[in-house]
C-alpha positions as CSV (number, residue, x, y, z in Angstrom):
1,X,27.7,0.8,12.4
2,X,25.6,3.1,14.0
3,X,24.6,7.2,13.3
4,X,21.6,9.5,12.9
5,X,20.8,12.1,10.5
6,X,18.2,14.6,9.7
7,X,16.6,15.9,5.9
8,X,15.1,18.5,5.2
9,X,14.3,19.0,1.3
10,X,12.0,21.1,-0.7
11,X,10.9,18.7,-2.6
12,X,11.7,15.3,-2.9
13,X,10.6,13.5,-6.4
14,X,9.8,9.9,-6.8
15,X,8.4,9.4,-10.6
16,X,5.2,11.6,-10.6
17,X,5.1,11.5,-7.0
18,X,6.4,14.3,-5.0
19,X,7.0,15.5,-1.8
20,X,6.6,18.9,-1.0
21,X,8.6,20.7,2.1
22,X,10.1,17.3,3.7
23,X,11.6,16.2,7.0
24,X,12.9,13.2,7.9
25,X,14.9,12.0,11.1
26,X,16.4,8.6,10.9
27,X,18.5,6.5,13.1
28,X,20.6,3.6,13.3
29,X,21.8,1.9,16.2
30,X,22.0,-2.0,17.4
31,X,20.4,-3.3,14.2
32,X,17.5,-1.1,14.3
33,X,16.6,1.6,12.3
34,X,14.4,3.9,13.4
35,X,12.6,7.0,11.1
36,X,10.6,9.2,13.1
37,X,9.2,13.0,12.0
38,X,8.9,12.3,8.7
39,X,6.7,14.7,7.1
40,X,5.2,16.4,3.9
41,X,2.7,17.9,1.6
42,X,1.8,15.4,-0.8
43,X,-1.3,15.1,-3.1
44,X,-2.1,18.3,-1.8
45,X,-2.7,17.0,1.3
46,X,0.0,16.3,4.3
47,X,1.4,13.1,5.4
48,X,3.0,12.0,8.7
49,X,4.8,8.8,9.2
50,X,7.2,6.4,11.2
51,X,8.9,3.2,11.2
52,X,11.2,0.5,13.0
53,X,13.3,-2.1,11.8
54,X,14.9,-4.4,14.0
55,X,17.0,-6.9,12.4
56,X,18.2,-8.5,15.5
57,X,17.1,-11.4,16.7
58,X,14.1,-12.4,14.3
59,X,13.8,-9.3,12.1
60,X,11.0,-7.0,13.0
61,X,9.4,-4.2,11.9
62,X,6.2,-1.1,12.4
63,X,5.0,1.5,9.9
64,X,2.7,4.4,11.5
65,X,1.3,6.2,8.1
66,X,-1.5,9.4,8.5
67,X,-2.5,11.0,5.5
68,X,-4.8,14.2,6.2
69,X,-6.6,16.0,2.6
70,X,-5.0,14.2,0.4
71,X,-6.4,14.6,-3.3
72,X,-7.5,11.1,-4.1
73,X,-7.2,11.0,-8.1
74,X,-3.5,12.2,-8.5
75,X,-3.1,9.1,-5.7
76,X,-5.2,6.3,-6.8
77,X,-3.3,7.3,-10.4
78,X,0.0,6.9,-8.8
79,X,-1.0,3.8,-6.5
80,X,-2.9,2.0,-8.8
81,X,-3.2,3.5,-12.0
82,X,-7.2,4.6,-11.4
83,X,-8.1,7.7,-12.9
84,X,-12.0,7.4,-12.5
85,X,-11.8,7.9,-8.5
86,X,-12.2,11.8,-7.3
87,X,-12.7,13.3,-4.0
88,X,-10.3,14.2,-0.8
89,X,-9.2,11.0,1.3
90,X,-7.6,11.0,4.9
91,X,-6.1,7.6,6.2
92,X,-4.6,6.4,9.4
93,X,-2.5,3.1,9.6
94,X,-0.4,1.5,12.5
95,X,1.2,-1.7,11.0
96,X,3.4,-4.3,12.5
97,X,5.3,-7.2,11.5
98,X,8.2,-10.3,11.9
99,X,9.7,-13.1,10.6
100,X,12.5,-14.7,8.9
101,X,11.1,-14.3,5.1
102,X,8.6,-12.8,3.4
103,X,5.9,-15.6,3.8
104,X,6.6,-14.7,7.6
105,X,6.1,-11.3,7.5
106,X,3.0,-11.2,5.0
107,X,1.5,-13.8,7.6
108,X,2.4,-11.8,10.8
109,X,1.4,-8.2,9.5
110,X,-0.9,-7.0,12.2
111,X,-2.6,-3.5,13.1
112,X,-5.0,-1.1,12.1
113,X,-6.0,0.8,8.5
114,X,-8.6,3.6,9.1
115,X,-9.7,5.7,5.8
């Protein structure tokens, strides 16, 4: 199986997280899935991201994950139910990682985190 496809949505709701004005290109071809220009508002701030999975051969995968002015109590509330935290965050990560089970790929994540 193998395809592409494109989204664009006004607003994209996950619980009491939502994404504002998204875009999303995805595609799917020789075991690997590939998202690239995926972008919204979100937190009231903008995020950018990509990622690979490869499930051929030993299964493999990236995540490329910039968030620019996002607002950082509405987030920590969401991520990790803090609501003491206030202020306006930006974060860049590149992330990669492989194996044949979750042990493998927790122990081969590599890359960077920037905030």
């Amino acid at each position: 199986f193998q395809g592409e496809f494109s989204l664009k949505a006004q607003e994209i709701t996950y619980d009491s997280a939502q994404l504002l004005n998204a875009t999303l290109t995805a595609k799917l071809k020789d075991s690997a899935l590939s998202i690239t220009g995926l972008t919204a508002n979100l937190w009231n701030g903008t995020m950018q991201a990509a990622a690979t999975i490869n499930g051929a051969g030993i299964p493999a995968g990236s995540l490329r994950l910039v968030l620019n002015g996002v607002a950082l109590r509405p987030a920590m509330s969401y991520i990790a139910g803090l609501t003491t935290v206030d202020g306006i965050m930006s974060l860049a990560t590149d992330l990669s990682a492989s194996g044949l089970n979750f042990n493998n790929w927790v122990g081969s994540t590599a890359g960077t985190i920037s905030v």
